[in-house]
N, C-alpha and C positions, 0 to 999 in steps of 0.2 A: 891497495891489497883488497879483494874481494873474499868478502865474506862467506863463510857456505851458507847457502840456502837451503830452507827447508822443502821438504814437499810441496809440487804444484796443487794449487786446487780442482784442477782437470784431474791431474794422477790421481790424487784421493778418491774425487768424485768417481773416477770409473773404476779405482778398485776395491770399493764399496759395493759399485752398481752392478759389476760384471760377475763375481761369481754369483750373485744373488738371481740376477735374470738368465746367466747363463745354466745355473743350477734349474732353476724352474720350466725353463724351454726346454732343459734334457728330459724334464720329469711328465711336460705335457707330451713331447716327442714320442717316450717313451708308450706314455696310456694311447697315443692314437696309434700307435704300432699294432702295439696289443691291438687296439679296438677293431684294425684295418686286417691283420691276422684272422683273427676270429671272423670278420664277416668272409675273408679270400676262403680261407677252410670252407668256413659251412658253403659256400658257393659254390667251390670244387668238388666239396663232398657231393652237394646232392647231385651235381652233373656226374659225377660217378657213379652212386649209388642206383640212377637208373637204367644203365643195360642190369646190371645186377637183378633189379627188381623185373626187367623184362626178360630175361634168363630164367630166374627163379618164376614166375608165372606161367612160360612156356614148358615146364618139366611135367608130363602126365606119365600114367601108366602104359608101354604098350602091349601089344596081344601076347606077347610071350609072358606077363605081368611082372615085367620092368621098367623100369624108369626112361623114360626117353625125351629128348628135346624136339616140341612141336615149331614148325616155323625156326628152327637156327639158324639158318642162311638168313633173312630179312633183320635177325636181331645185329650177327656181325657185320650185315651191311651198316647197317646204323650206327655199327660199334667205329668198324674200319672210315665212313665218311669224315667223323672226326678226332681220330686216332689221332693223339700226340706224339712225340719220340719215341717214349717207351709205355707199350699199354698193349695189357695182357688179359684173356675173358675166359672161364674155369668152373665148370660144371661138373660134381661130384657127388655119389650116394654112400651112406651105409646101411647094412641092415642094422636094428635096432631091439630090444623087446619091445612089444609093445604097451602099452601105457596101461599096469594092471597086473602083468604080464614077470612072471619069476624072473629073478636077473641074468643076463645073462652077459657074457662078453661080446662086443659090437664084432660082427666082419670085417675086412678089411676093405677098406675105402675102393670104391671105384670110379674111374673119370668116366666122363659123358663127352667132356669138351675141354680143349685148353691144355694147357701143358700139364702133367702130372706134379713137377717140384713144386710148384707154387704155393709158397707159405701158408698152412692149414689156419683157421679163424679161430679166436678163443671161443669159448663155449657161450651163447648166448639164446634165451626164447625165440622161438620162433615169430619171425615176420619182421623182429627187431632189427636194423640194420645195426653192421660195428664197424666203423673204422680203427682201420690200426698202421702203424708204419713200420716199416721193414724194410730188408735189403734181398732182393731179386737179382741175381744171374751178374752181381756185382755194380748194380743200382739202385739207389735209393726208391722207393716206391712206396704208395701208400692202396692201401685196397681196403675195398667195402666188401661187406660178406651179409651175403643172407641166409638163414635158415627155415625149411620149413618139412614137415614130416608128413609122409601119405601113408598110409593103412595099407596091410598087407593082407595079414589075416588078424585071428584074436592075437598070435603069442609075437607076431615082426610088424615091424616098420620100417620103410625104407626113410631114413634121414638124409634130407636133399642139402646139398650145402652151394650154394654160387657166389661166386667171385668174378670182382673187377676190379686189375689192378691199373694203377698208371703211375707213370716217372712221377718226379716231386720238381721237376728242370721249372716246369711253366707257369705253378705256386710261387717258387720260390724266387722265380725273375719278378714275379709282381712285387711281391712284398721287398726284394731289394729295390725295387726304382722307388717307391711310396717312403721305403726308408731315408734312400740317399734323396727324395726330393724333399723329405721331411727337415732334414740335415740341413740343405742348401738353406731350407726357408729360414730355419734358424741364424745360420751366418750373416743369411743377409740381413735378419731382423738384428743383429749385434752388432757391426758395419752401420748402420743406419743409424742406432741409439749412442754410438758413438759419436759419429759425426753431429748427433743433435744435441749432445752434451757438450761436447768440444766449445761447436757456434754458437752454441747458450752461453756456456762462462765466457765466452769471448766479449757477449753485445754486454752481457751483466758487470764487465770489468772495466768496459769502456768508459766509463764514468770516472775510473777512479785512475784510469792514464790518463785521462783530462788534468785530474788533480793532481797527478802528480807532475807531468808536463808544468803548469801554472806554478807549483811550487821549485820545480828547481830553472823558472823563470824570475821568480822573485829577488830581490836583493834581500839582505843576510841584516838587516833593520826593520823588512817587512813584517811586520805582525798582525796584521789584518787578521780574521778569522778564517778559516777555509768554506768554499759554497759547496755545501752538501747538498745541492741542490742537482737529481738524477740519480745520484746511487742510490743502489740497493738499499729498502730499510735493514736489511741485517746491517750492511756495515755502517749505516746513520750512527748508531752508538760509538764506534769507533772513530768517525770523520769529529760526533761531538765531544769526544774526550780529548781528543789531540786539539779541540777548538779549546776547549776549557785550559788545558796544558799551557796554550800560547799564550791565553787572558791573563792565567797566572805568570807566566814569565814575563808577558809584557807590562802588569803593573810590577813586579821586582823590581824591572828595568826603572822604570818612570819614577818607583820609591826609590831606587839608588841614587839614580840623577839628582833628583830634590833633596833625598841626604846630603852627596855632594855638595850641591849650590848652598843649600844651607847650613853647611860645613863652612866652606868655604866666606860664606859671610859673616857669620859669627866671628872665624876665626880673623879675620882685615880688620875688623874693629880694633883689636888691641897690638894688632900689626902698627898698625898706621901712628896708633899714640904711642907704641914704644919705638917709633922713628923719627916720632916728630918729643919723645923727650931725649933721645939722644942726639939728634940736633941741636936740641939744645942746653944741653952738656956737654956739646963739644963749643959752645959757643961763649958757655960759662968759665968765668978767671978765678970768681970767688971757689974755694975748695968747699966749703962750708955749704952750699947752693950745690954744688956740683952732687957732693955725698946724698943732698935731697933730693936731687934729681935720681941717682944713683937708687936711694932705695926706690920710687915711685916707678924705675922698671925693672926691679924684684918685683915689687908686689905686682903690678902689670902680666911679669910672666908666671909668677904665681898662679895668676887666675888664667894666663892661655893654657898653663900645664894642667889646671882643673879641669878646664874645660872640654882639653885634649882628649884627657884621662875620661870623661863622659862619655865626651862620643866614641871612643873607642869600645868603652862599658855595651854604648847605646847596641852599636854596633854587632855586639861578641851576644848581645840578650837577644837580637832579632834576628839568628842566625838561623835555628828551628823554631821548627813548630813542635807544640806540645804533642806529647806521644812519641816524636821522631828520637827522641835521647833514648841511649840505655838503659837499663835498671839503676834506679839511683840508689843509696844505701838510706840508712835510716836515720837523722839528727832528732833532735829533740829543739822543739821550735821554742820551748819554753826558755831555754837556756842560752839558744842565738839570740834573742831579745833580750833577754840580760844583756849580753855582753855588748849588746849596741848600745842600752841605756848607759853601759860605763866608759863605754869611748865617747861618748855624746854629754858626760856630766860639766867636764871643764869648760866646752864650746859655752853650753848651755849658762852656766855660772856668769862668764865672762858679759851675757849680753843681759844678766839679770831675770834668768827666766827659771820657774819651778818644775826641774825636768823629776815626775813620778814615777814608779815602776806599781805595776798588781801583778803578785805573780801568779800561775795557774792553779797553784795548790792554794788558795784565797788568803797569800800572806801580801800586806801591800806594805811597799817602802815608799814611802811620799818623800822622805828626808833622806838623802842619800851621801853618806860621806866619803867622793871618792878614794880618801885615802885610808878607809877603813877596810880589811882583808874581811871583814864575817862578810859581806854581803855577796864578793866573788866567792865566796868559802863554802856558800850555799850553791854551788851549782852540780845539777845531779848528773855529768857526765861519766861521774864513777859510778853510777849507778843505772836504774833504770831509766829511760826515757820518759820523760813527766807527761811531755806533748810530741808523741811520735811522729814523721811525716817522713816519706819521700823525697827527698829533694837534695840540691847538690848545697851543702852548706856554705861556701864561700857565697855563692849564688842568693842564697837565703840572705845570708849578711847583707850583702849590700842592695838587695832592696830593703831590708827594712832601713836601713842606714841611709839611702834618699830619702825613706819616709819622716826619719824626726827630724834629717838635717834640713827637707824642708820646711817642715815644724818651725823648727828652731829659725829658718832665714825668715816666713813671713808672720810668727807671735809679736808682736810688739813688745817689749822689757816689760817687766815686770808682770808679763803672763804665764801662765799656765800650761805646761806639757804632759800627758799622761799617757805610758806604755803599759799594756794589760796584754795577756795572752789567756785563752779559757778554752776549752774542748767542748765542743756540741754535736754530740751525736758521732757521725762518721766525719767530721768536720773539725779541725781545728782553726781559728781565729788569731790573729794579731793584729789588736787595734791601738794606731796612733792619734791620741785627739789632742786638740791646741784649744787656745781662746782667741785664734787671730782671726781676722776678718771673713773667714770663711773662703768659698767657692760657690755663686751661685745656681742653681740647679739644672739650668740651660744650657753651664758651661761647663759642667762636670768631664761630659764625654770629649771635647776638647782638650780636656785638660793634660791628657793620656797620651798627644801629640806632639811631637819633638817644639822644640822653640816656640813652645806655648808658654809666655810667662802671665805671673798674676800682676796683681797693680803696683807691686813691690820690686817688678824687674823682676833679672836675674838670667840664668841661660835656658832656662823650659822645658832639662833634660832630665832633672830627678824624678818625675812621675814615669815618665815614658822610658826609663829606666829600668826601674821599680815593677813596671806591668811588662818588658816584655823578659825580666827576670821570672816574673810571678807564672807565666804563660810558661817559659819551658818547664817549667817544673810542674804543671798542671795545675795549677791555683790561679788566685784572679784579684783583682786588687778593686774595691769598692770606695765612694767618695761616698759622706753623709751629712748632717751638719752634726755639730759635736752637743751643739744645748739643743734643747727639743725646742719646738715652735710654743708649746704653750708658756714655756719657763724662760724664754728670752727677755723679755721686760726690757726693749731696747737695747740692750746688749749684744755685741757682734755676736753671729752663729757659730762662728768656730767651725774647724773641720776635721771629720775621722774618717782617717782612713786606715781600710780594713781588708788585711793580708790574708787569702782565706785558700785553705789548702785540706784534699785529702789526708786523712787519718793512715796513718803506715796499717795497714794488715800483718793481720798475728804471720809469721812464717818468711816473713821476708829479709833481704840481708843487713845486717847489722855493720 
């Protein structure tokens, strides 16, 4: 079943790029329109404007003292040699007062030349040319007009007006082919920027059909890193994070294997001797021998169901990572540590060892009688949280509960255990110290390593337990020695180790 896909990166690419260039080549289109306008006008103009001004120059006075046009034939020659479609030449006077002169109402216009209809000029100074557009005889036309004024006597003036019209057909053919060529150039510049974007993500992607090609060539074990070697730096960060992705899943893999195998070895050990003592208790007549054998694989599988029970713990602790869980609720650390000291007091008794408690509120119980209620009676779960934290209490339990049961497997009798918890700062603390032989400083960080055992045996799982309980819950678990170096005096180091966890924040869930 195929997935829908998102957006190509060509589609984006050009329609990002396309209205943006397309907008802009409308807008430069546009200004050379205008610009090409403006010069076609003024060009047509002045080629208009001069019979106009050759008209208007040829108007003198003649001997009856009227206006007349000297040389007209030579001007419409010149006019008619390159006469367009429609183009029209219009020589007109009136009388005027003259300049000085009481007002009076102007006479009525008379031709000299040209057809009489021909759209009058608005009023402008003399010598000034004006153009203006209009509609003629039911065509568009545009016409130039001059004026210019001769003296009659003191009180008239004959006011001379000429005109030159022409169609608008041979204007406006230019500026449409400038336009539509303007047009073309743009299509074909958008046609061409496509095509160079297309063939651009194309060579730029080719890198990464290589890689993917290679990858779904690989076998489904292959974990090698991928070769970002050609592509694009943009997508480098990407090719390195899926490289990072597979490093992590391929040490997962490599840690599951070696969990496995070292599962798997731990647990043949007590395979093989509770096969080889019920061989030989099937071998056994006496009942008495047979019952010895009998309990020796009890306790045999006693210890495979501990052991079981570990690594399944080990297992279920290094599931996440810190941060990846939910919001945890809030325990009070003060009070889990209690209740480990009092599941751990009989163990403790049994092997002759002094298991102590300090509580956080600086009440210390060194002497502990498990079968006295004040000491469970004291715990503040009815109440406020002594030593608040975050964390999943069961989870809590049982690392601290590796930490004194392994106390308690390597102190030697008649030593010394003490559980203390104390708040520092943003920090809450639970420390387990012994008087047994310690953990050397070189091998601390090992020690945090499945089927790491000390020199006392054992299966190697309560530390590595212990830390990756302490990790999802966002805490950390520290090795140290328990007597300081200057107050040793020969006496083994002893070891504390120290369960250290954020402090809950005011507002969070209960």
């Amino acid at each position: 079943m195929n997935e829908a896909r998102g957006i190509g990166i060509r589609t984006l690419l050009l329609a990002i790029l396309l209205p943006g260039v397309i907008g802009l080549l409308a807008l430069d289109t546009w200004n050379d329109y205008r610009a090409i306008s403006r010069v076609v006008t003024h060009a047509y103009d002045q080629a208009l404007v001069e019979p106009a001004q050759a008209l208007d120059d040829s108007v003198v006075l003649g001997d009856d003292g009227r206006p007349r046009i000297d040389a007209a034939f030579a001007v419409e020659a010149m006019f008619e040699s390159t006469r367009p479609r429609f183009r029209e030449l219009r020589v007109s006077y009136t009388v005027v007062p003259a300049r000085g002169a009481s007002p009076a109402r102007p006479r009525d216009e008379q031709t000299l030349m040209g057809p009489v209809d021909l759209p009058t000029a608005p009023e402008a100074p003399d010598d000034v040319p004006v153009f203006y557009d209009t509609v003629y005889r039911g065509h568009p036309v545009r016409i130039a007009a001059l004026r210019h004024t001769i003296p009659l006597s003191a009180d008239e003036s004959f006011r001379v007006l000429s005109q030159a019209a022409e169609g608008t057909d041979a204007r406006e053919q230019v500026l449409s082919s400038s336009w539509h060529q303007a047009l073309w150039n743009d299509a074909r510049v958008v046609c061409v920027m496509v095509v160079l974007v297309w063939i651009g993500i194309a060579l730029a992607l080719r890198p990464l059909g290589r890689l993917r090609k290679s990858l779904a060539a690989r076998s489904p074990d292959d974990l090698r890193p991928l070769d970002a070697g050609g592509v694009p730096y943009e997508v480098a960060p990407l090719v390195e994070a899926v490289n990072h992705h597979i490093g992590n899943q391929s040490r997962l893999l490599a840690e599951q294997s070696r969990f496995l195998a070292d599962a798997s070895h731990q647990l043949r050990t007590p395979i093989a001797i509770m096969l080889t003592q019920a061989g030989y208790a099937l071998r056994e007549r006496d009942p008495a021998l047979m019952r010895e054998t009998l309990r020796a694989i009890v306790a045999q599988l006693a210890r495979a169901r501990r052991l079981s029970d570990q690594l399944l713990a080990l297992a279920r602790a290094r599931e996440d990572t810190p941060g990846s869980a939910p919001k945890r609720p809030i325990v009070d650390l003060n009070a889990v540590a209690r209740e480990v000291v009092l599941q751990h007091l009989l163990l403790a008794s049994e092997k002759r060892l002094d298991l102590g408690w300090s509580d956080a509120r600086g009440d210390a119980a060194d002497d502990i009688d498990p079968l006295d209620d004040s000491f469970a009676a004291s715990d503040s779960s009815a109440g406020a949280p002594i030593v608040p934290v975050e964390a999943d209490a069961l989870e809590l339990h049982e690392a601290l509960s590796n930490l004194v049961d392994n106390a308690i497997k390597y102190t030697p009798a008649g030593g010394r255990i003490t559980v203390s918890v104390q708040r520092d700062g943003a920090w809450a603390r639970a420390d387990v110290s012994d008087t047994g032989p310690g953990i050397p400083a070189e091998l601390r960080a090992a020690a945090f390593e499945r089927f790491s055992r000390g020199a006392s045996g054992g299966s190697g799982l309560g530390l590595a337990i212990a830390h990756g309980y302490a990790r999802r819950n966002g805490g950390r678990i520290e090795l140290d020695d328990a007597i300081p170096a200057d107050a040793q005096e020969g006496r083994p180091t002893g070891l504390r180790a120290s369960l250290t966890l954020p402090v809950a924040t005011a507002g969070a869930d209960t």
